[in-house]
DOTOR-496792 format. One record per residue (C-alpha): x, y, z; residue number from 1. Coordinates in steps of 0.001 Angstrom, whole numbers, plus 500000, padded with zeros to 6 digits. Layout:
{c1->X c2->Y c3->Z seq->NUM}
...
This chain:
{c1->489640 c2->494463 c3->490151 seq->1}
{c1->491679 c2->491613 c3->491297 seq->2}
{c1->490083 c2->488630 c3->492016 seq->3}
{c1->489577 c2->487208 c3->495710 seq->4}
{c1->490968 c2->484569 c3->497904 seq->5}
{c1->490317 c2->483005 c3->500995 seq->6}
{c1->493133 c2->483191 c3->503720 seq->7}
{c1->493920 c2->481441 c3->507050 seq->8}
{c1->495286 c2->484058 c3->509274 seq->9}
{c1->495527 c2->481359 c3->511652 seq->10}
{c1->497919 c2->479332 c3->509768 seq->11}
{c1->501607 c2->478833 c3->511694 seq->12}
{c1->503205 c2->479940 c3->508872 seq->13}
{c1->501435 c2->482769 c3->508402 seq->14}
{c1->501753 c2->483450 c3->512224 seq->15}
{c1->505038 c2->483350 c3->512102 seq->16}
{c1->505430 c2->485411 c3->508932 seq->17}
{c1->503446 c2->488211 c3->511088 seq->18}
{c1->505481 c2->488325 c3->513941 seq->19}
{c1->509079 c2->488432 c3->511728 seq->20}
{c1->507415 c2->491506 c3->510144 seq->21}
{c1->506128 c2->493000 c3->513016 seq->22}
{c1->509705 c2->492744 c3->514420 seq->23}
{c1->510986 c2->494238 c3->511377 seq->24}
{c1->509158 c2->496925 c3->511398 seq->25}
{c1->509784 c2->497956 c3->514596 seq->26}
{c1->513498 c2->497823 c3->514230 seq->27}
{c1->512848 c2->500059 c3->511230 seq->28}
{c1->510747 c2->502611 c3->513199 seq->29}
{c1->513049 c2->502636 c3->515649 seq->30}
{c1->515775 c2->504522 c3->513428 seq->31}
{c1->516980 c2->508200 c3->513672 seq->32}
{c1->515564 c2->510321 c3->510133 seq->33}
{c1->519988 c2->510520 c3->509505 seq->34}
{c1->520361 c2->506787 c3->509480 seq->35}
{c1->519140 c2->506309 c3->505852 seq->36}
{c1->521895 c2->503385 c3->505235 seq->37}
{c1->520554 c2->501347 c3->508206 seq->38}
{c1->517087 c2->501178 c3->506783 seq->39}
{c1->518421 c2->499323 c3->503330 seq->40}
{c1->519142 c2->495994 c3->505186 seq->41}
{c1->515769 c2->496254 c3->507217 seq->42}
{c1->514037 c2->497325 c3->503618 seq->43}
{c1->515565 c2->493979 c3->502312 seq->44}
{c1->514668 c2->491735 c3->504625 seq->45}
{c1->511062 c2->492719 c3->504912 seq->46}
{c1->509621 c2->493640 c3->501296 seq->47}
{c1->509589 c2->490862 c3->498367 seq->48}
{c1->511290 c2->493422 c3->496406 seq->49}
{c1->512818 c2->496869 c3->496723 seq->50}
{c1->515426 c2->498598 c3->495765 seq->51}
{c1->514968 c2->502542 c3->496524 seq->52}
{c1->512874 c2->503761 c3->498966 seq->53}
{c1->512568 c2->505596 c3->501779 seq->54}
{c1->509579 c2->505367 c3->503929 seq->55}
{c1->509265 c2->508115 c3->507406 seq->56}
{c1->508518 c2->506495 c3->510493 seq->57}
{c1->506294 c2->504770 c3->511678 seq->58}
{c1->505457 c2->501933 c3->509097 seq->59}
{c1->503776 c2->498560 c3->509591 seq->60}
{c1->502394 c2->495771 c3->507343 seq->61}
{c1->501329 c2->492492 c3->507732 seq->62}
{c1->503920 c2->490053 c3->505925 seq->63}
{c1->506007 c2->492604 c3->504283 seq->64}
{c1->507579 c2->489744 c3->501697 seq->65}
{c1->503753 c2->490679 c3->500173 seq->66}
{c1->505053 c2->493903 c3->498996 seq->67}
{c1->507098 c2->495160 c3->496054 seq->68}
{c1->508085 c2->498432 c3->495701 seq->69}
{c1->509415 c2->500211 c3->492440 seq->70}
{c1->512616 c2->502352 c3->491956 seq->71}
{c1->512342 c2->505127 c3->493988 seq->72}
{c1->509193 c2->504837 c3->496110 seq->73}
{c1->508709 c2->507181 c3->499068 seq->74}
{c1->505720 c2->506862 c3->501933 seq->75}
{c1->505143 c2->509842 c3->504778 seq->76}
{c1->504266 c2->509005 c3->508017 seq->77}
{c1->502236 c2->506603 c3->509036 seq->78}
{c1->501927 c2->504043 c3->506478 seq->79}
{c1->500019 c2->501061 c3->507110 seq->80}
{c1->500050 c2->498459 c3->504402 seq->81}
{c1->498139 c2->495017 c3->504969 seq->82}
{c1->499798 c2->492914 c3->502239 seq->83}
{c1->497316 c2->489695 c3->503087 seq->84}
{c1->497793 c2->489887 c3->499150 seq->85}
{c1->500327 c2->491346 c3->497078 seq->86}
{c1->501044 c2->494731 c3->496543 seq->87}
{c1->503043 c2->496079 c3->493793 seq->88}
{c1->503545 c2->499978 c3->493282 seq->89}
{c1->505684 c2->501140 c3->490370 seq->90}
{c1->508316 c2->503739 c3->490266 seq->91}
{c1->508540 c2->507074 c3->491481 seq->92}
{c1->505242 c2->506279 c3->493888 seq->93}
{c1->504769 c2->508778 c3->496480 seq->94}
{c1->502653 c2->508391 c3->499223 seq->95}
{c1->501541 c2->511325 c3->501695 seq->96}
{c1->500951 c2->510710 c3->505181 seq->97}
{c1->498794 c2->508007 c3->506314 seq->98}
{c1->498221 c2->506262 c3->503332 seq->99}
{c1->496441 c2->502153 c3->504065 seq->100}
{c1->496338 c2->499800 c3->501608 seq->101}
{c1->493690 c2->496696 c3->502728 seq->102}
{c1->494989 c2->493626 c3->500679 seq->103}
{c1->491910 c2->492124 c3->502768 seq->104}
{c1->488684 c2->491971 c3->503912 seq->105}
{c1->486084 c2->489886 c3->505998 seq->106}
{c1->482839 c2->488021 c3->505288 seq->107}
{c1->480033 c2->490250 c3->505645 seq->108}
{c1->477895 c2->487714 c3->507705 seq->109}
{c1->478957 c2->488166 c3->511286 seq->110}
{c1->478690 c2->484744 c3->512062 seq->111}
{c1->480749 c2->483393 c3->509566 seq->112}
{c1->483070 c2->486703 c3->510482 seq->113}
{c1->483946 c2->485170 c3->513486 seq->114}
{c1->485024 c2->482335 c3->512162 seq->115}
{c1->488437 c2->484437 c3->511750 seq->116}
{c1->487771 c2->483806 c3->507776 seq->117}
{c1->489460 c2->486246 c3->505804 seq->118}
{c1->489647 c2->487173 c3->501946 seq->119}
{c1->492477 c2->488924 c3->499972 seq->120}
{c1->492811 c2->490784 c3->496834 seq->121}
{c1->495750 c2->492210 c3->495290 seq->122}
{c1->496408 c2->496160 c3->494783 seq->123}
{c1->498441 c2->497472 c3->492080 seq->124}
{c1->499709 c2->500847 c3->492114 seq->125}
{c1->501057 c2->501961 c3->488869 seq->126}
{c1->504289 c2->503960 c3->487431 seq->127}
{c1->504489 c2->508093 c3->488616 seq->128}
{c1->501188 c2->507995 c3->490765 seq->129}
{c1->500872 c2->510000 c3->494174 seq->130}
{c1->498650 c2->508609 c3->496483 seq->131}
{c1->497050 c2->512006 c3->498997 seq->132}
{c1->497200 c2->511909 c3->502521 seq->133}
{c1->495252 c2->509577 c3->504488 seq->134}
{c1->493540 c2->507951 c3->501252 seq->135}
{c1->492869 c2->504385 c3->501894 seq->136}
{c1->492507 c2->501748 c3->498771 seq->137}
{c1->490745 c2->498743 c3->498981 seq->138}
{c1->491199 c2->494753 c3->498666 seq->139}
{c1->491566 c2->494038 c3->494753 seq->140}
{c1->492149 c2->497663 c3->493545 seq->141}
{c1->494403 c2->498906 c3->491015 seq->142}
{c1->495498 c2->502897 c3->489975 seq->143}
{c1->496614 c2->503125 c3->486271 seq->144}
{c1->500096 c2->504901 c3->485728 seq->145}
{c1->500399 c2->508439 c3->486330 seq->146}
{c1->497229 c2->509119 c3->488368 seq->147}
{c1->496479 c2->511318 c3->491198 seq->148}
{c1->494196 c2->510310 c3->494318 seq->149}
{c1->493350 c2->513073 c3->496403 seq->150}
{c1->493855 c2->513179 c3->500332 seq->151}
{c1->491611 c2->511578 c3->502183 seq->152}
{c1->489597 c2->509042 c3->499090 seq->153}
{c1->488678 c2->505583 c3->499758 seq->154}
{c1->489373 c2->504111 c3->497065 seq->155}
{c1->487163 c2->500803 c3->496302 seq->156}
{c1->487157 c2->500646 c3->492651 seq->157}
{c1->489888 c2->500926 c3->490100 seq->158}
{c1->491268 c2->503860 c3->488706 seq->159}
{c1->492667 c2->504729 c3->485281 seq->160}
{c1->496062 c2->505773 c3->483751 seq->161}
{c1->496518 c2->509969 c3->483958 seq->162}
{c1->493797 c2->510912 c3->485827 seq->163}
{c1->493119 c2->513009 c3->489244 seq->164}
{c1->490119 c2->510859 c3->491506 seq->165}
{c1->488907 c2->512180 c3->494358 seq->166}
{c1->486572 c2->511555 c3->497566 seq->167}
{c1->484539 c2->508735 c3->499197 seq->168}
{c1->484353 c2->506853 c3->497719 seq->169}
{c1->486652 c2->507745 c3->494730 seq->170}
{c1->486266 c2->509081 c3->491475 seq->171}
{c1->487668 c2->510580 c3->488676 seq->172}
{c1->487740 c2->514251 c3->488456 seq->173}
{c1->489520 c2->515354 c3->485546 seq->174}
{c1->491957 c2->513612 c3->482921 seq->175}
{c1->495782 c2->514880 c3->484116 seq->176}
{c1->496702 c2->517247 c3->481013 seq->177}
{c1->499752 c2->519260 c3->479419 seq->178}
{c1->499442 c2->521881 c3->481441 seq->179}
{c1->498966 c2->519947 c3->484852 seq->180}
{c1->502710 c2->518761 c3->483931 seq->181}
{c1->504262 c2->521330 c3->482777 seq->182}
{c1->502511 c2->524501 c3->484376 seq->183}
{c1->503236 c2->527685 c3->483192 seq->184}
């Protein structure tokens, strides 16, 4: 697990840096599925680093310059990631449809939750892992190369290299063998 920070969501930078992505992001969602070279230029200006991806409509995050996205990296519909934090996900990541990624999280004690206090973690996401549909990781979480997580898992705790994990919250089911890569 990564370890915690306190953020000021309030800040005017970080206002600012909001609305810039939130205006990116729309430009982006606004594209036609055929107009693959007008994402690149949108992809640029909003993620600290990419070089191939290609992410379906609709997408949002937070800050976007938060984010950096390995070689290759494809997201389904309906990605939401809140990059409060960074977020790093290696190569050849795929994501199935309404995947979230929480960089952040509030204070437990409602009054000092509406103080507006936040807290962010980082999430790593490592080499060759597919991330299920609608499975949601957590502030501070990182999945180990080459790992599975089923559709639908929370994911609040991290995950090793080669494994399948599973459910809410997550956990490993099985190692990811021989035979789960090359089936015969």
């Amino acid at each position: 697990m990564h370890p915690f920070h306190e953020v000021n969501p309030f800040a005017p930078e970080l206002v600012a840096a909001r609305k810039r992505a939130k205006q990116l992001c729309a430009e982006l969602n606004a594209l036609r599925a055929d107009q693959t070279k007008a994402r690149k230029p949108i992809y640029q200006q909003l993620f600290g680093q990419v070089s191939s991806a290609y992410i379906e409509p609709h997408f949002f995050c937070d800050y976007g310059s938060n984010i950096f996205l390995g070689e290759r990296f494809y997201a389904n519909h309906n990605c939401v990631i809140l990059d409060c934090a960074e977020v790093r996900i290696g190569d050849r990541v795929m994501f199935g449809p309404n995947v979230q990624i929480y960089a952040t999280t509030h204070p437990l004690d409602p009054i000092e939750r509406a103080t507006g206090k936040e807290f962010s973690a980082a999430v790593t996401i490592g080499d060759d892992c597919w991330i299920g549909g609608g499975a949601i990781i957590l502030a501070g979480v990182t999945i180990g190369k080459g790992s599975v997580i089923g559709a639908g898992s929370l994911v609040n705790k991290d995950i090793p290299d080669g494994v399948v994990a599973a459910g809410n919250p997550c956990r490993i089911i099985k190692s990811v063998t021989a035979s789960d890569i090359n089936p015969e």
